[in-house]
C-alpha positions as CSV (number, residue, x, y, z in Angstrom):
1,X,57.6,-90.9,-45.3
2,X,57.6,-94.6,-44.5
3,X,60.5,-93.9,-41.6
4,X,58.6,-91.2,-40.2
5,X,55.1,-93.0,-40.1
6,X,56.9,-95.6,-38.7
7,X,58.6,-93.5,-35.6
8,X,55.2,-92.2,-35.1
9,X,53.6,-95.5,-34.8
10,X,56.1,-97.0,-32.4
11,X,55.5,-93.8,-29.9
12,X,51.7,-94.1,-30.1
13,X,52.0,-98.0,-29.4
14,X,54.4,-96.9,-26.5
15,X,51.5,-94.3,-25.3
16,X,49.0,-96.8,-25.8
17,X,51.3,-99.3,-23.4
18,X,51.5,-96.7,-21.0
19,X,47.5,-96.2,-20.7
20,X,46.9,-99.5,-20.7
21,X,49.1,-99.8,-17.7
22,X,48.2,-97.2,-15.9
23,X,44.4,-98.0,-15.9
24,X,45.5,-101.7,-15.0
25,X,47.1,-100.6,-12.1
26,X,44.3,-98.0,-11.0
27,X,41.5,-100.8,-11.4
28,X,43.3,-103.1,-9.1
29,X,44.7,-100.7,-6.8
30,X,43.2,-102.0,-3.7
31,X,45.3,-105.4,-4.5
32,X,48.5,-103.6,-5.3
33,X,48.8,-101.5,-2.5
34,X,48.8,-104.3,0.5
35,X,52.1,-105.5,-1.6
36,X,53.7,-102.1,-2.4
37,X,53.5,-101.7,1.4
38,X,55.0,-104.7,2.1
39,X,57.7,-104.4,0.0
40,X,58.6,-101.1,1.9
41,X,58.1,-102.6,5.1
42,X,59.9,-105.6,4.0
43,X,63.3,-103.1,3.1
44,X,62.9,-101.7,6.5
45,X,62.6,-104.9,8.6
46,X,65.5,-106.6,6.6
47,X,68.4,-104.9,8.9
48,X,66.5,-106.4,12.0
49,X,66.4,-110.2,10.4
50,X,70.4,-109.7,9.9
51,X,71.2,-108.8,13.5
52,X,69.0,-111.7,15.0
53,X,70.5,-114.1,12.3
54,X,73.9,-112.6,13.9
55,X,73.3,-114.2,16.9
56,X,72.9,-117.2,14.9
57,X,68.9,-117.8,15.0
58,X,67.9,-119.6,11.7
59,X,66.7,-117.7,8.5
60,X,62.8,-118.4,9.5
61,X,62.8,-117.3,13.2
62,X,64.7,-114.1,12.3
63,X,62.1,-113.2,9.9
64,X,59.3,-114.1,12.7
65,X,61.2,-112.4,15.3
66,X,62.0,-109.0,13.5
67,X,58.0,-108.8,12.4
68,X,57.8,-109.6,16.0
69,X,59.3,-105.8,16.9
70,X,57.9,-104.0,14.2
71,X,54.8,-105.0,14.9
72,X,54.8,-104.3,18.5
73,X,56.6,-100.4,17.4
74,X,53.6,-100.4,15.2
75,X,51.3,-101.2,17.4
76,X,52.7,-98.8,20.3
77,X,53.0,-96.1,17.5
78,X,49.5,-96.6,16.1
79,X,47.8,-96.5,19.8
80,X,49.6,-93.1,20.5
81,X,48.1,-92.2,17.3
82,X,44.7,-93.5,17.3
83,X,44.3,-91.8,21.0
84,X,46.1,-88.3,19.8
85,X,43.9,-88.1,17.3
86,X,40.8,-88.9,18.9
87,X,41.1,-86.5,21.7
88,X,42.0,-83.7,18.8
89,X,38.6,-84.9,17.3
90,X,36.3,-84.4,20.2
91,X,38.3,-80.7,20.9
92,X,37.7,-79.6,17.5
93,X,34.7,-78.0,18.6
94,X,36.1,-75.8,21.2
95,X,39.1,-74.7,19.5
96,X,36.5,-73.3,17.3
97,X,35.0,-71.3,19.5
98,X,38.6,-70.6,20.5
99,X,39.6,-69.5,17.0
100,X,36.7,-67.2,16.6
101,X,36.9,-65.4,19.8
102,X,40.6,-64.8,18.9
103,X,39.9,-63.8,15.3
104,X,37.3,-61.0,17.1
105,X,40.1,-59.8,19.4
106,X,42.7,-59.5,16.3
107,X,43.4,-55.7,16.8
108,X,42.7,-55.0,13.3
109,X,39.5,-57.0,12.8
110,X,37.4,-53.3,13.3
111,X,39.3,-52.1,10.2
112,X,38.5,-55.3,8.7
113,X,34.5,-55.4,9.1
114,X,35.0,-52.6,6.3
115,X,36.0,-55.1,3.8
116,X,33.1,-57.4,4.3
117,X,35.5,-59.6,6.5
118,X,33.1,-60.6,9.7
119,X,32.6,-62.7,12.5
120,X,29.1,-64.6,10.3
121,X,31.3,-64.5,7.5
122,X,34.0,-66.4,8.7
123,X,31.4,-68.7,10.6
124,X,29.8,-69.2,6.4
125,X,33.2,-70.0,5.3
126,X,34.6,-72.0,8.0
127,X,32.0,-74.7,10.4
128,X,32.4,-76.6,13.3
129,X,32.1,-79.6,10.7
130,X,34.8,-78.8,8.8
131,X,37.0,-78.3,11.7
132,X,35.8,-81.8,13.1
133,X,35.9,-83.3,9.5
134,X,39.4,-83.3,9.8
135,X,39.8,-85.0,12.5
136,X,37.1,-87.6,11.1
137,X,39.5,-87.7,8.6
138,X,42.8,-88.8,10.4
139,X,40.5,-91.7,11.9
140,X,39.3,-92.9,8.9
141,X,42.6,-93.5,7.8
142,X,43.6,-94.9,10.4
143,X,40.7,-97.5,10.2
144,X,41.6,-98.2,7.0
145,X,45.5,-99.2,7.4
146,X,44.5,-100.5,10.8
147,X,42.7,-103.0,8.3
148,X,44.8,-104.1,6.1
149,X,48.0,-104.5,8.6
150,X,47.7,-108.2,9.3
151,X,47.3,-109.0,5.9
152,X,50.4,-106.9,4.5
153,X,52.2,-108.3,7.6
154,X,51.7,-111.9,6.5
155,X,53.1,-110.8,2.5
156,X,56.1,-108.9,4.6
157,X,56.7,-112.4,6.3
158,X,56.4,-114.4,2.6
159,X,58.9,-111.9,1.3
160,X,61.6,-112.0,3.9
161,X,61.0,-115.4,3.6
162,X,61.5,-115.9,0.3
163,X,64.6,-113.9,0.1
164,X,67.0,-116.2,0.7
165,X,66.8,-117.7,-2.7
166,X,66.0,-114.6,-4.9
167,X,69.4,-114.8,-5.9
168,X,69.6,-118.4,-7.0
169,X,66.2,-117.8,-9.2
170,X,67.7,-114.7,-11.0
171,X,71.2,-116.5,-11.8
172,X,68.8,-119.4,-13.3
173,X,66.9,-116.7,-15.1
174,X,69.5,-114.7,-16.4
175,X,70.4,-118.2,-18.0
176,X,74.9,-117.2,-17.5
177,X,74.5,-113.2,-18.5
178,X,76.3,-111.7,-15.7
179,X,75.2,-108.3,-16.3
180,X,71.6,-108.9,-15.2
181,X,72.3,-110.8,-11.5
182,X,74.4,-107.5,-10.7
183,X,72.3,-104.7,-12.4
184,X,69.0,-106.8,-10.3
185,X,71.3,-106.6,-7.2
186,X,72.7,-103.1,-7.2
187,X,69.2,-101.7,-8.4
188,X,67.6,-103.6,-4.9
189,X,71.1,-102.1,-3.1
190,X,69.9,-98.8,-4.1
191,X,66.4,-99.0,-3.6
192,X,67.3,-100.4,0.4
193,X,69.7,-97.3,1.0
194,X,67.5,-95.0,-0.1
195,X,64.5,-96.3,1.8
196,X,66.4,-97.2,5.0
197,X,68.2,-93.8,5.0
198,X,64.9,-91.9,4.3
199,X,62.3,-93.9,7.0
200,X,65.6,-93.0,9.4
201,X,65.6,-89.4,8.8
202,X,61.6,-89.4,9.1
203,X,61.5,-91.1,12.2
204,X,64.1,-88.5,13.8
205,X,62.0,-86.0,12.1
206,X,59.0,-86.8,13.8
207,X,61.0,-87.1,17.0
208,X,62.6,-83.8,16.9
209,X,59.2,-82.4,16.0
210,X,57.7,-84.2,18.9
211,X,60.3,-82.8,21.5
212,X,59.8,-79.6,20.3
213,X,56.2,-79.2,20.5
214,X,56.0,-81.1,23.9
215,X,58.4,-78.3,25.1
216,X,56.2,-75.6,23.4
217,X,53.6,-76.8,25.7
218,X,51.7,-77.7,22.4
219,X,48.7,-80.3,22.5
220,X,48.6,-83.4,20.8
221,X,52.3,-83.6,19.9
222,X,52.3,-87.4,19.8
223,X,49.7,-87.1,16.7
224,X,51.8,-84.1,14.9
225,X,55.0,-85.8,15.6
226,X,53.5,-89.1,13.4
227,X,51.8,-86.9,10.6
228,X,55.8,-85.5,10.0
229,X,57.3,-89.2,10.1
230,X,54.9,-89.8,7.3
231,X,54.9,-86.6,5.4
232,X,58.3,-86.4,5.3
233,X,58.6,-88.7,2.3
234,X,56.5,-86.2,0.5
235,X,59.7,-83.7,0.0
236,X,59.3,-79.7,0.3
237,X,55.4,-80.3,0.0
238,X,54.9,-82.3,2.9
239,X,57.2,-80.5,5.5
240,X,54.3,-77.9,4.6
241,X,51.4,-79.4,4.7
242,X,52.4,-81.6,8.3
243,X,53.6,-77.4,9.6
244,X,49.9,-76.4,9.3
245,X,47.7,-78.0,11.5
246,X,50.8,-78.2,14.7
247,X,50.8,-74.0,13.7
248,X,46.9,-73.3,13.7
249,X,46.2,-75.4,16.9
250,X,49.1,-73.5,19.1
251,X,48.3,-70.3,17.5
252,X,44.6,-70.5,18.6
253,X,45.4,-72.7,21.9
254,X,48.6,-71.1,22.9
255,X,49.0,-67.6,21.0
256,X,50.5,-66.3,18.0
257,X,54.3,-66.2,19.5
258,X,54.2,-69.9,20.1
259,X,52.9,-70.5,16.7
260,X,55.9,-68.3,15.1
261,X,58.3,-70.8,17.5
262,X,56.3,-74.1,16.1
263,X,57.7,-72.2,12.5
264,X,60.8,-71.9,13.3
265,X,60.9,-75.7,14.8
266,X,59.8,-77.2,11.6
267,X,61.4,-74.7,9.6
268,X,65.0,-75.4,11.4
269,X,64.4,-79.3,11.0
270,X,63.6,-79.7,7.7
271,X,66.5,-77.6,6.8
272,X,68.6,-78.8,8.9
273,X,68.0,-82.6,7.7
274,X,66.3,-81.9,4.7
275,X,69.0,-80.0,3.2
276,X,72.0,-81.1,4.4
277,X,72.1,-84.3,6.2
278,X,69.6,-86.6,3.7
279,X,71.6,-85.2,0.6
280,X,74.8,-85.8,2.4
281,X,73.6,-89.8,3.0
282,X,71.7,-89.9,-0.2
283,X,73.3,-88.0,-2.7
284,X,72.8,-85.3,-4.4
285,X,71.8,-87.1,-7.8
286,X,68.8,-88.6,-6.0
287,X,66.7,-85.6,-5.7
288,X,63.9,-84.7,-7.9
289,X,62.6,-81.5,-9.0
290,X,59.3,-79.5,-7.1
291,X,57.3,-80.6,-10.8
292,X,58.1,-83.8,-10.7
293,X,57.3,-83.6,-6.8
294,X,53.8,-82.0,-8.0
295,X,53.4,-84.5,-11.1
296,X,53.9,-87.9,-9.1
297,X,51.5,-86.5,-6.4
298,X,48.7,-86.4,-9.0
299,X,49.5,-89.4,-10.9
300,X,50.1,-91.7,-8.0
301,X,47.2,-90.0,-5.9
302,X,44.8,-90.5,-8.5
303,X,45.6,-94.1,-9.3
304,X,46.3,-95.7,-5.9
305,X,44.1,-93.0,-3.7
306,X,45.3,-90.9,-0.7
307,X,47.9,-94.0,0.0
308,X,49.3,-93.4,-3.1
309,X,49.7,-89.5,-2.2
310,X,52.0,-91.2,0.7
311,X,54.1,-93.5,-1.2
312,X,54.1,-91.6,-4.5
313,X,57.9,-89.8,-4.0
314,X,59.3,-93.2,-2.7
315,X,57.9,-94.7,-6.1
316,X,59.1,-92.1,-8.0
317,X,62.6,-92.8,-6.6
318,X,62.3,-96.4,-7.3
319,X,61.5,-95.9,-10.8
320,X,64.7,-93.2,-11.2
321,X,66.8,-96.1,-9.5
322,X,65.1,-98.7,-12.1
323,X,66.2,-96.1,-14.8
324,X,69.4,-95.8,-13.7
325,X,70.3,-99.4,-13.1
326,X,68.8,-99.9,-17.0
């Protein structure tokens, strides 16, 4: 009886850790995330401050040189966006009126009136300000990174910085146990593939997507081209969610063929290096499951906010790594 109260007692403490944690990091979220997303950007940059340091510029002007590049890529990306996404905004109203006139045309919509299913009905269930909500949407995010860039530039620059005697201050740490230097180093090797790999794959996601949809003759393909960069982390689920607004907008600008061909273009991609090219670079014992897909959505959405939402599977992989490397 004494064993079993005792196992019991150690899992609630465990529970009670975990709660604890969890609300810590969801009170301070907005100082966590400016670091989270440096870290990331930190992984990516890392591969720019080795070529310039190559060419045999010290540690320090690597570090400010690579920022240099991302940041302009950044900035040059992040116009693009800004203006896509604007001029969706103020043609949110007339693809409306676009939608609803093509809705009236549907050659079953007579039939249709029979089931309650009308022109006012669909007005009730679907407004102009929902259309242009979204689009009010996309810019408010975008204000909001667009304010917190400089500062998680400048904790990208301290970490790059800095990295150049990580290794030293873990040997001092580990105080001569050689098994925590390498498990440290292979779980940061892991966590870099898997990062680099994935933000590679996005980007030729979004760039595939982008050709595509500029040869559909589809509008604002810069701004859809971005959303699947960034969704693409999201696995399965975001593939879907960054297909929906690219298929509505040619379905109701250019027709439904064109929005079967924008299906079949983000359908082909995502299988095509979704599938079988990230698993092949990856591995196959780094996926995760649709539930916990679904799970760290939630968990990481509701403590860090929509940017948690974003970074929620690339946590989730850090975490397995971390568990792996334990």
């Amino acid at each position: 009886m004494k064993n079993f109260s005792v196992k019991y007692r150690d899992k609630l403490a465990t529970a009670a850790f975990l709660v604890i944690v969890i609300t810590g990091l969801k009170l301070s979220s907005g100082l966590i995330m400016p670091f989270i997303f440096a870290l990331f950007l930190a992984v990516i940059t890392m591969p720019i401050v080795h070529v310039f340091k190559k060419i045999k510029l010290p540690h320090s002007l690597s570090v400010l040189a690579s920022l240099t590049v991302v940041m302009a890529i950044m900035i040059v990306i992040g116009q693009f966006f800004y203006s896509s996404s604007k001029a969706l905004t103020s043609n949110l109203k007339e693809y409306y009126e676009m939608f609803l006139v093509m809705v009236a045309n549907f050659p079953f919509f007579e039939k249709m009136q029979s089931y309650g299913i009308s022109i006012d009905a669909l007005k009730d269930h679907i407004t102009p300000q929902k259309f242009v909500g979204f689009g009010v949407d996309i810019l408010g995010f975008f204000s909001t990174f667009s304010a917190s860039f400089f500062l998680v530039i400048i904790i990208t620059a301290f970490m790059l910085v800095e990295i150049e005697t990580i290794k030293s201050k873990v040997q001092k740490l580990s105080k001569g146990d050689k098994e925590i230097p390498d498990k440290i180093i292979n779980f940061t090797s892991s966590v870099k593939k898997y990062l680099l790999i994935k933000t590679l794959i996005s980007i030729l996601t979004g760039a595939i997507i982008g050709l595509g949809l500029y040869l559909l003759g589809v509008p604002h393909f810069v701004l859809f081209a971005v959303i699947a960069v960034f969704l693409n982390y999201i696995p399965s689920i975001g593939s879907v969610i960054a297909a929906i607004p690219a298929i509505l907008i040619s379905f109701i600008v250019l027709g439904p063929s064109y929005a079967v061909g924008v299906i079949i273009l983000y359908g082909a991609t995502n299988i095509i290096l979704g599938s079988i090219v990230e698993p092949r670079f990856l591995g196959e014992n780094l996926g995760i499951s649709t539930l916990v897909v679904f799970s760290s959505l939630l968990i990481f959405g509701w403590i860090f906010g929509s940017s948690g939402m974003l970074l929620a599977i690339p946590l989730t992989m850090i975490i397995k790594i971390a568990a792996n490397n334990s």
